[in-house]
Backbone bond lengths (Angstrom), bond angles and torsions (degrees), N, CA, C in turn:
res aa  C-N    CA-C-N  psi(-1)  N-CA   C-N-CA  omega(-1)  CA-C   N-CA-C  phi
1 X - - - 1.454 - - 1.529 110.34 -
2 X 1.527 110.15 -38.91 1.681 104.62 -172.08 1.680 101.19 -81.45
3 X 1.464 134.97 3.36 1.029 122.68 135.72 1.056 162.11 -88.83
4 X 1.356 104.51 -3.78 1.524 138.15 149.74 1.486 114.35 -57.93
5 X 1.711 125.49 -37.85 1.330 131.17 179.82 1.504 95.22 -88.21
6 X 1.320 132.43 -61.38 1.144 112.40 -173.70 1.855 123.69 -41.82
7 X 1.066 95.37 -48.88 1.939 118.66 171.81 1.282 100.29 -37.22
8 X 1.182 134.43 -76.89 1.055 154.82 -167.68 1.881 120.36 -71.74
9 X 1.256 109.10 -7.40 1.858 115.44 155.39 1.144 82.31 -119.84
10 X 1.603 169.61 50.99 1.573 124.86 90.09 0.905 114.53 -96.72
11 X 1.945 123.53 9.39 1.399 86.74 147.20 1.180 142.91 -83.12
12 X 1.309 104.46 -23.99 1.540 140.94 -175.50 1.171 107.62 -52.59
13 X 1.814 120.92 -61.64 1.531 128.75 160.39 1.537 118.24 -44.37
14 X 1.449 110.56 -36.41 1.319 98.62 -176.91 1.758 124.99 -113.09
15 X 1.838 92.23 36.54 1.437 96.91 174.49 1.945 83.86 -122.02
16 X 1.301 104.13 -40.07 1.629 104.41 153.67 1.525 143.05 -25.94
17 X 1.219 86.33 -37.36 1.598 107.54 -176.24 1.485 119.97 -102.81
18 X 1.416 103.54 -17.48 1.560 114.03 -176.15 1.594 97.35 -104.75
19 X 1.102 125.40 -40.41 1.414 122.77 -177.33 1.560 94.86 -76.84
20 X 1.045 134.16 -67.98 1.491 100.30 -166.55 1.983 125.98 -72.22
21 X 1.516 99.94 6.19 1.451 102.38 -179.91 1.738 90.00 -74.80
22 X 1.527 120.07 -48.27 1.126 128.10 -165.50 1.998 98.00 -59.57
23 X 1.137 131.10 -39.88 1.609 119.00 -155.90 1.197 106.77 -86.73
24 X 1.588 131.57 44.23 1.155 113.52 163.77 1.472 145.02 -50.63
25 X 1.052 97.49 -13.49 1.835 118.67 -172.14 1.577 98.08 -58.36
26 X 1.556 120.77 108.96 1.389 147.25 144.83 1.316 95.61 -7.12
27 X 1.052 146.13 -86.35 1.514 155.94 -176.56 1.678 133.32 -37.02
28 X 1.297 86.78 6.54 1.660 99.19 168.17 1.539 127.14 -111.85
29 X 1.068 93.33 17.06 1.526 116.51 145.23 1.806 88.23 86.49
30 X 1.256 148.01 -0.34 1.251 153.10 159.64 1.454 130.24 118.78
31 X 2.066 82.22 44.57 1.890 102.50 178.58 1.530 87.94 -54.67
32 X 1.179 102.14 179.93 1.138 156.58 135.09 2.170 98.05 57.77
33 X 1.063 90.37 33.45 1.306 116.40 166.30 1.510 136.57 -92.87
34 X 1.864 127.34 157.56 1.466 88.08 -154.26 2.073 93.70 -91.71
35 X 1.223 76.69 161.23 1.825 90.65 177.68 1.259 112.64 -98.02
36 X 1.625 122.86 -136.24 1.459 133.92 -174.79 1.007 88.25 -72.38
37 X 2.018 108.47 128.51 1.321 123.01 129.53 1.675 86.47 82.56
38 X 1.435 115.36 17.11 1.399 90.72 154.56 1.499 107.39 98.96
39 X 1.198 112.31 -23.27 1.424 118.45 -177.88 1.939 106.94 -57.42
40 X 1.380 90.46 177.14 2.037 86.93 178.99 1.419 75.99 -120.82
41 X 2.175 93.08 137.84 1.412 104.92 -172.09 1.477 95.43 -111.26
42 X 1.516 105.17 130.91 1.298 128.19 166.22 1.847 149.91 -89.24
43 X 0.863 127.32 86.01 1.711 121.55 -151.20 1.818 101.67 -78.53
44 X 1.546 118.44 131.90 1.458 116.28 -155.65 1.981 80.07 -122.66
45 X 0.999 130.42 163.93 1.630 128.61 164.82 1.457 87.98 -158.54
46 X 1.593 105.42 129.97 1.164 119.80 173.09 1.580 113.58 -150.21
47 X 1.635 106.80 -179.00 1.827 100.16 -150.49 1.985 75.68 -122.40
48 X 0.892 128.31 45.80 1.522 128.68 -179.51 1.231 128.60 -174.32
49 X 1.537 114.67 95.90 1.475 114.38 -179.01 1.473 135.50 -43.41
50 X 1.526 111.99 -20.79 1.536 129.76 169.54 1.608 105.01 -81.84
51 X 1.515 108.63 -26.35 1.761 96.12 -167.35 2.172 91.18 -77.38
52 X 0.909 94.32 -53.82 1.921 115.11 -179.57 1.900 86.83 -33.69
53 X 0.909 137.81 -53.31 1.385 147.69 -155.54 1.686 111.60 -89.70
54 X 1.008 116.16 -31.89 1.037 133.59 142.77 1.445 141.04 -37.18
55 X 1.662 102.37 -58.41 1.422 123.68 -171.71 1.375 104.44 -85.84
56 X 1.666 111.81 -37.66 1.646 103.12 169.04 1.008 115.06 -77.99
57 X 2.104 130.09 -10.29 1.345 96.36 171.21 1.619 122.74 -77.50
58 X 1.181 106.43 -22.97 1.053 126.33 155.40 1.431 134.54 -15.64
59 X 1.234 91.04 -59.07 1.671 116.86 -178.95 1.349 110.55 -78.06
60 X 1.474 121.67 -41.78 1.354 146.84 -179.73 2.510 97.05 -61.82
61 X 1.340 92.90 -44.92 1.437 93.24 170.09 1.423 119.36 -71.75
62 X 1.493 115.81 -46.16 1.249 107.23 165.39 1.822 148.69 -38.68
63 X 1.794 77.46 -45.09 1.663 109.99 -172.11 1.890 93.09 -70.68
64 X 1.232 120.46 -13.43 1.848 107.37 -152.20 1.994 72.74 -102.83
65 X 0.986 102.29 -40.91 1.971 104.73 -170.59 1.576 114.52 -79.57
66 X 1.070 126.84 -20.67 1.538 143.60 127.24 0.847 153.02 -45.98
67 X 1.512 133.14 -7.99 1.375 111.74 -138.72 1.602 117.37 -67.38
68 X 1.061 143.16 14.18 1.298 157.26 -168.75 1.637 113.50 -101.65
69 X 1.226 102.98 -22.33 1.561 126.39 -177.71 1.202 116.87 -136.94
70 X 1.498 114.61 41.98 1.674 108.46 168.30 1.219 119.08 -52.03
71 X 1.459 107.92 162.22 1.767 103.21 168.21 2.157 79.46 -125.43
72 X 1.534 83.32 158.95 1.698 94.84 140.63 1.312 123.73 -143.87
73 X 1.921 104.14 123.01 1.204 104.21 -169.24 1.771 115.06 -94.20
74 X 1.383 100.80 143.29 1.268 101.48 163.35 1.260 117.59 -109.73
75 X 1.597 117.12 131.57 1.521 123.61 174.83 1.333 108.52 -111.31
76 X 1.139 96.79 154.26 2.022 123.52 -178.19 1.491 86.72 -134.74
77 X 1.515 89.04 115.81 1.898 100.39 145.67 1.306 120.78 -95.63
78 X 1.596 129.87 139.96 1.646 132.17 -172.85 1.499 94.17 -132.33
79 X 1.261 108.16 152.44 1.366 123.56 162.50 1.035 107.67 -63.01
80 X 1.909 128.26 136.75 1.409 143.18 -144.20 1.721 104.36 -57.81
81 X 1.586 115.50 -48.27 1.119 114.29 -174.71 1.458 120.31 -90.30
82 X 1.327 117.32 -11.70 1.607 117.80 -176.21 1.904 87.70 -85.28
83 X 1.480 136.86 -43.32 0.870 118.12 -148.87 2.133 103.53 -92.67
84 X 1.358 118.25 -0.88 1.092 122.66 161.03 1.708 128.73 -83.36
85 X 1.178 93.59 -36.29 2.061 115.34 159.04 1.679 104.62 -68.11
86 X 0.978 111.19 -53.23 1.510 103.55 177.83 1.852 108.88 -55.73
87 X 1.251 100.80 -67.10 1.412 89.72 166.88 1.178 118.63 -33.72
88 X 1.300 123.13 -78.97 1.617 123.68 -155.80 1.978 98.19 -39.57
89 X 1.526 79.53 -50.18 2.276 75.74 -160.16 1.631 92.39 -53.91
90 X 1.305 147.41 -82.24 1.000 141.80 169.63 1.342 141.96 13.65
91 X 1.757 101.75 -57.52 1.544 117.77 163.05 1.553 100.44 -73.79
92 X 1.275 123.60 -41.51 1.618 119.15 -164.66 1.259 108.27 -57.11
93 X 1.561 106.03 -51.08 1.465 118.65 -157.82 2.097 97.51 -89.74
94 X 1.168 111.98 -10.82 1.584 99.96 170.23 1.736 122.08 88.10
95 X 1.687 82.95 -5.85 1.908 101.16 167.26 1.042 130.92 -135.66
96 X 1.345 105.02 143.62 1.401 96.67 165.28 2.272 106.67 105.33
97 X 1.352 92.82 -22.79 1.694 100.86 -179.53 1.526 116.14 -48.46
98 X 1.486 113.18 128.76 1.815 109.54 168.02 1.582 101.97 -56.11
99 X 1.623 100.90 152.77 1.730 102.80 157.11 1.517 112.18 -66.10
100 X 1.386 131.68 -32.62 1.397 125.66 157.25 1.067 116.35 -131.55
101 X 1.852 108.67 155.41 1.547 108.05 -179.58 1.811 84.65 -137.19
102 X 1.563 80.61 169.02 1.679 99.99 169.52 1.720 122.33 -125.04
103 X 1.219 82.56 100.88 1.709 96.04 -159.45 1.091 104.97 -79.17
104 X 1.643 128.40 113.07 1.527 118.33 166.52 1.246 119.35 -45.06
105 X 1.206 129.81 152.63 1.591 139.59 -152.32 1.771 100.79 -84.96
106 X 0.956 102.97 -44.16 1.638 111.78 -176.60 1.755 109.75 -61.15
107 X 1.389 117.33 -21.65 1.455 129.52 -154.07 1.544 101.84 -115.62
108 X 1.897 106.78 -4.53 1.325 95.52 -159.64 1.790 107.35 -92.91
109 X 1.623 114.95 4.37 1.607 114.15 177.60 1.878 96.69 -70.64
110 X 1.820 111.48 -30.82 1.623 67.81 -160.18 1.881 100.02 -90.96
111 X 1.029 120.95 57.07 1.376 112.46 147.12 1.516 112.28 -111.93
112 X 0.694 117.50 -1.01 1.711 116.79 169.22 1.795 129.14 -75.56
113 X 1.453 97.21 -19.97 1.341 120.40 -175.52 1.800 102.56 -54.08
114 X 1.195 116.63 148.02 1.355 121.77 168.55 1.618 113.41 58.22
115 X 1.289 133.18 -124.04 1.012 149.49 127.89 1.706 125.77 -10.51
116 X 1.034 122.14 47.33 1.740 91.49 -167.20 1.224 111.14 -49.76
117 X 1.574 118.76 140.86 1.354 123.40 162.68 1.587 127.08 -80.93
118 X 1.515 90.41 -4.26 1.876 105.68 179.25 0.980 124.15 -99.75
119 X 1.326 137.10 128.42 1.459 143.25 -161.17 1.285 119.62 -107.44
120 X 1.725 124.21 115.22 1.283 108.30 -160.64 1.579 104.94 -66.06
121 X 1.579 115.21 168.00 1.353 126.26 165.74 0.832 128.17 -151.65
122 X 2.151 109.77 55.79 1.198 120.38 177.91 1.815 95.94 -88.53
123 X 1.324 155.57 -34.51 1.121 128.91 162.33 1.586 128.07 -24.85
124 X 1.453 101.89 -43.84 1.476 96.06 -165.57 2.217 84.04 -93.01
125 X 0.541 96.89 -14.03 2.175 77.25 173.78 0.761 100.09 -90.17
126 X 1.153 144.67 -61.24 1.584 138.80 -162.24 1.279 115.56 -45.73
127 X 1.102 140.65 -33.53 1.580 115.38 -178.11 1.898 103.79 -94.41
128 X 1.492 115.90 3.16 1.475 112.66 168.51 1.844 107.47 -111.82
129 X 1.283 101.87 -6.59 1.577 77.89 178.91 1.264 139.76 -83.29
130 X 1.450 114.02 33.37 1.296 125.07 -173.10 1.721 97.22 -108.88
């Protein structure tokens, strides 16, 4: 199990870390900017009150094994289908996107369409996912 949690905060940190290096765009109203105390503030939107609970404990583990590199995350929970439509228009339209989302698996082909707006990040797992 404690490798299943470990697995799962680098990935988290390091889809964390790549998505908000990537959102520089002024127009997101002031993701990925620093928050309290200095921390780097993070916006999470998800379709599950246990996943949201999760990700801050998460974060809450990070911040105690860090302290030099806090994040603070903010989560939004949406109802399953408003918060996957919201996404899509978001990425389409170029505003407004969380630095992370949690894309149900079944929902996750149509972001690939055209443009993907998702960036792989098997470089950065691959040498920890064992």
């Amino acid at each position: 199990m404690k490798k299943w949690s470990l697995l799962l905060l680098v990935l988290f940190m390091a889809v964390s870390t790549f998505l908000a290096g990537c959102s520089g765009d002024s127009s997101n109203s002031g993701q990925s900017s620093k928050g309290a105390n200095g921390a780097t503030k993070l916006t999470l939107w998800t379709f599950g009150e246990q996943h949201a609970k999760f990700f801050e404990f998460m974060a809450d583990e990070w911040n105690k094994t860090h302290p030099d590199k806090k994040i603070q995350l903010e989560t939004t929970t949406y109802p399953y289908d408003d918060m996957h439509n919201k996404l899509l228009l978001s990425l389409q339209s170029g505003v407004g996107a969380p630095d992370i989302v949690d894309i149900e698996i079944s929902r996750f082909s149509n972001y690939l369409k055209g443009k993907p707006q998702l960036v792989e990040l098997n470089d950065i797992i691959d040498p920890v996912k064992e």
